[in-house]
N, C-alpha and C positions, 0 to 999 in steps of 0.2 A: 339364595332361598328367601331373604328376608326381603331383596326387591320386588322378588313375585310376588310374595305375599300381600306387600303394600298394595301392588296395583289389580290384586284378586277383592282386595277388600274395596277398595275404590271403587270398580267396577260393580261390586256387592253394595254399595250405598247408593249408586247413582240407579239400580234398577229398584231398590226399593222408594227410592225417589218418587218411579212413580204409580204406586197405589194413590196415595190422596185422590190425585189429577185424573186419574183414569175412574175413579169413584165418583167425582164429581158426574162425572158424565152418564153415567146408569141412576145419580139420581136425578138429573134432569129430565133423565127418559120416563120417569116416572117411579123407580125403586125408591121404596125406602132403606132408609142404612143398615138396618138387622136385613133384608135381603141381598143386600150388597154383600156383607158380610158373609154368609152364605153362600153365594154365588162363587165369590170367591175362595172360602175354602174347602167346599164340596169339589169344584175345578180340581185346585191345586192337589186336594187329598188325593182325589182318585187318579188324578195323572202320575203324582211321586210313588204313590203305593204300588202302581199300573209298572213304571218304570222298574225301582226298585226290584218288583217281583219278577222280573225279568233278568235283571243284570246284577242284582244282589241281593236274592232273597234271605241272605241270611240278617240283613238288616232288619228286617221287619219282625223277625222273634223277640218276643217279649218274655222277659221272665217272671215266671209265674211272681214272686218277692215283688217287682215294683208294675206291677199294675195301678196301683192307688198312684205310683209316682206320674206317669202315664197320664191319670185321669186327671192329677191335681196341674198337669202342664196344658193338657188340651184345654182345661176347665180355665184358669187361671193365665195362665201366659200365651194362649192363643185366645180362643173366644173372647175371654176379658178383653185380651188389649185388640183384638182388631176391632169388636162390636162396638165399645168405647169411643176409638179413634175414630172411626166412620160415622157416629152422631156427631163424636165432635165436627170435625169437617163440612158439618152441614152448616153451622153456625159460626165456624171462626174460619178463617185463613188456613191453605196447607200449613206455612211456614210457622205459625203461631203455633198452632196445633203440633207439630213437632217440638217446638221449645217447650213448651209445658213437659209435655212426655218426655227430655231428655234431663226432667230435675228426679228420674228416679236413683241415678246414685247416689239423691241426698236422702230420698225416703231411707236408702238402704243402711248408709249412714247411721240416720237415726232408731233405725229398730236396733242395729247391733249394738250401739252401745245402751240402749234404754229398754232392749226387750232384752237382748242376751247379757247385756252388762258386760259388755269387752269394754278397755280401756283401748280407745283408738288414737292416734296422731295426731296431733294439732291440727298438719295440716288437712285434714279428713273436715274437722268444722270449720275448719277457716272456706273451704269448698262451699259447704253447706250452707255458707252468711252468703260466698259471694253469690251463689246462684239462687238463693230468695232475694238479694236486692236484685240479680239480673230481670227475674220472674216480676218485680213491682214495676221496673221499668216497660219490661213490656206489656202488663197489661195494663199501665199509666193507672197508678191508684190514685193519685194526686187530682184525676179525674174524676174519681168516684167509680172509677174500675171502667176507661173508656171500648171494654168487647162485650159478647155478649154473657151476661154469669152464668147461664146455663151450658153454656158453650164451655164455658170456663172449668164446671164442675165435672163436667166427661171428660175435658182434658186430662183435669187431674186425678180422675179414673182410673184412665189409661196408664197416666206414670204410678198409679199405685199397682194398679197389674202388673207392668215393664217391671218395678223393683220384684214384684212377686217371683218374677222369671229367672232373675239375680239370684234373691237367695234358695231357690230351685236348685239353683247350678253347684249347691252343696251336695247334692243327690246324684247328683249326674258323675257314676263311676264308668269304670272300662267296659262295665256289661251291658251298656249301651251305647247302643248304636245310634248316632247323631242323627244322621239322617233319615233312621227308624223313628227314633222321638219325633222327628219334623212332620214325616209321613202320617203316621196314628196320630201324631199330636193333630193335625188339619182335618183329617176325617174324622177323630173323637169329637171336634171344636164344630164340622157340621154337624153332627146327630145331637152335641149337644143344646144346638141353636135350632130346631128341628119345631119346637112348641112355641117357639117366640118370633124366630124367623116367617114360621107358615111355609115353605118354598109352595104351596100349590097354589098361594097367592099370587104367589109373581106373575105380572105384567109380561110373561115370556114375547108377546109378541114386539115388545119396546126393542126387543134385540135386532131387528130388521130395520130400524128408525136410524136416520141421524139425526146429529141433536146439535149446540153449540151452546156452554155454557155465558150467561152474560157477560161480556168483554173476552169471549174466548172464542180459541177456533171450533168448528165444524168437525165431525168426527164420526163414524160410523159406531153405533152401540155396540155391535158384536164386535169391534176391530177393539174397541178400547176394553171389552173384557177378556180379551184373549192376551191382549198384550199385559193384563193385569194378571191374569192367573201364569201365564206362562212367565214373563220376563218378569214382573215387579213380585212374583209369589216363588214358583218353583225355582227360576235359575238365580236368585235373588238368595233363596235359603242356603241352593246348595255352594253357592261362591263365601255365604258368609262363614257354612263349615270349612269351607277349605283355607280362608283367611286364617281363623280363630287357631287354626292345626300350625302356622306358621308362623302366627307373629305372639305378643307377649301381651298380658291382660292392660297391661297399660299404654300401649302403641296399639291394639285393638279399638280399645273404645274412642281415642282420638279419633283414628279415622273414621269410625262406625259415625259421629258427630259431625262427617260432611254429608251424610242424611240431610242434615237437616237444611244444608245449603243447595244439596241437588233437590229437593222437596221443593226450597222456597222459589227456585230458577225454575223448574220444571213446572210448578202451579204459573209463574208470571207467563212463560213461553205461550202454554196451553189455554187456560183458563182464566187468564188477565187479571192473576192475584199479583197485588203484589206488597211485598211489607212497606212499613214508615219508618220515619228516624228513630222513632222509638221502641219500634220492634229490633231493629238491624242491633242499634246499642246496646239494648237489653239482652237481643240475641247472644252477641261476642260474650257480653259478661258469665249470661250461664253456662254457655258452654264453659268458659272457663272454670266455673266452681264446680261443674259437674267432670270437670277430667282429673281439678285437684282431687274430690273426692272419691272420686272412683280409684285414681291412682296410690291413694292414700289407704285404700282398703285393700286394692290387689298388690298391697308391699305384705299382706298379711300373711300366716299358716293357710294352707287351704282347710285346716280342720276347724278355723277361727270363721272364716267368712270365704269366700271364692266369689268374686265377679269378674265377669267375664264379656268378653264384647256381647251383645244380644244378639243371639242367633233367632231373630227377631220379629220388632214387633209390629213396625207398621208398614 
């Protein structure tokens, strides 16, 4: 059980892999990222809900008690981190733009012990240092901050949404349904992007376009948002509930953090990103402070903190 699991999460990080790469390409057709982001979870919402209502409707009841919980995950751990992530991307690197987003175990880190006041493990901070020096290395300070800062500041947007998701997963009892929160959570995340997205804006005709981002391949509009919504969104969520059900919070989130390796491989294949010495470096390092300290917090009570691989965010 524990093998399949591995290889259900694998599989679950290499199709979330690729949203960036398939993003890139709707905004070279002309979207902007709050439409992209839309695009994508209006798809996704009404396909899982579509589905679900079909072959599990009792997933999608909501009890009346956690509506707000509901709101604050569609609001906060979807909308936040995709809209986020998808500006970022327009300005930094898939792969970069992942390492940023994956220093939210250390946000989490530091709310719990300085918002909640837990005494946590040593090695919980000791995570938390290595993955800010991993973070200096990649975005070269010593340069004067060699990416873009605005680029920089969505990133770290996004990892403050992603942690938001984490300590969500305090909330998240047996009277919810995973893959119910997944579903309302994508369609609450469209309507709530609904005044900022515009969707009557959209460039709909871009979809019949192909495009080729600079140094990247050619690609049909419509094929790279179908295989965005369907493979990097839907079958993407529901592998990552079926990993989360079979492996342990801390062999979770390791694997969940070869994201960030099929991200930076799938942006070079497609779209001719690709990292420097200083990213790859920097890269290794955070992950590592980010698995100390995530590991260091899922040693805890679930009544203390709960994290859990992200059933996820980008």
């Amino acid at each position: 059980m524990r093998r399949a699991g591995l290889l259900i999460a694998i599989a679950s990080s290499w199709c979330f892999a690729f949203s960036g790469p398939t993003a890139k390409y709707l905004g070279v057709a002309g979207l902007a990222p709050l439409e992209a982001v839309w695009v994508r979870m209006a798809g996704a919402g009404l396909l899982l809900v579509g589905v679900l209502a079909v072959v599990r409707p009792r997933a999608l009841r909501i009890p009346r008690s956690r509506l707000l919980f509901f709101l604050a995950y569609a609001v906060v751990a979807v909308a936040g981190v995709q809209a986020l992530y998808f500006a970022a991307i327009t300005r930094l690197p898939v792969g970069v733009t992942l390492l940023i987003e994956y220093t939210s175990p250390v946000l989490v880190v530091l709310w719990v012990r300085f918002v909640r006041r837990v005494r946590l493990p040593r090695a919980a901070f000791i995570g938390a240092v290595v993955a800010l020096i991993g973070l200096g290395v990649v975005v070269e300070v010593w340069s004067g901050l060699a990416l873009d800062p605005l680029g920089l500041l969505l990133a770290l947007g996004a990892a403050v949404c992603s942690a938001g998701y984490f300590l969500l997963s305090d909330g998240f009892g047996d009277d919810v349904d995973p893959l119910g929160l997944i579903a309302w959570g994508m369609a609450g995340a469209a309507v709530v992007l609904v005044p900022v997205s515009q969707p009557w804006n959209i460039p709909w005709a871009a979809f019949g376009r192909t495009v080729a981002p600079e140094g990247g391949h050619a690609l049909p509009v419509l094929a790279a948002v179908i295989w965005m919504i369907v493979i990097a969104t839907v079958v993407a969520y529901i592998l990552g509930v079926i990993a989360v059900r079979r492996l342990s919070a801390a062999i979770g989130s390791t694997v969940a953090s070869l994201e960030v390796i099929a991200g930076a491989v799938v942006a070079w294949v497609l779209v001719g990103e690709a990292l420097g010495p200083f990213q790859i470096a920097g890269g290794l390092i955070v992950l590592t402070g980010a698995y100390l300290a995530q590991r260091a917090t899922a040693d805890l009570p679930p009544a203390v903190v709960e994290v859990r691989e992200p059933v996820r965010v980008a």
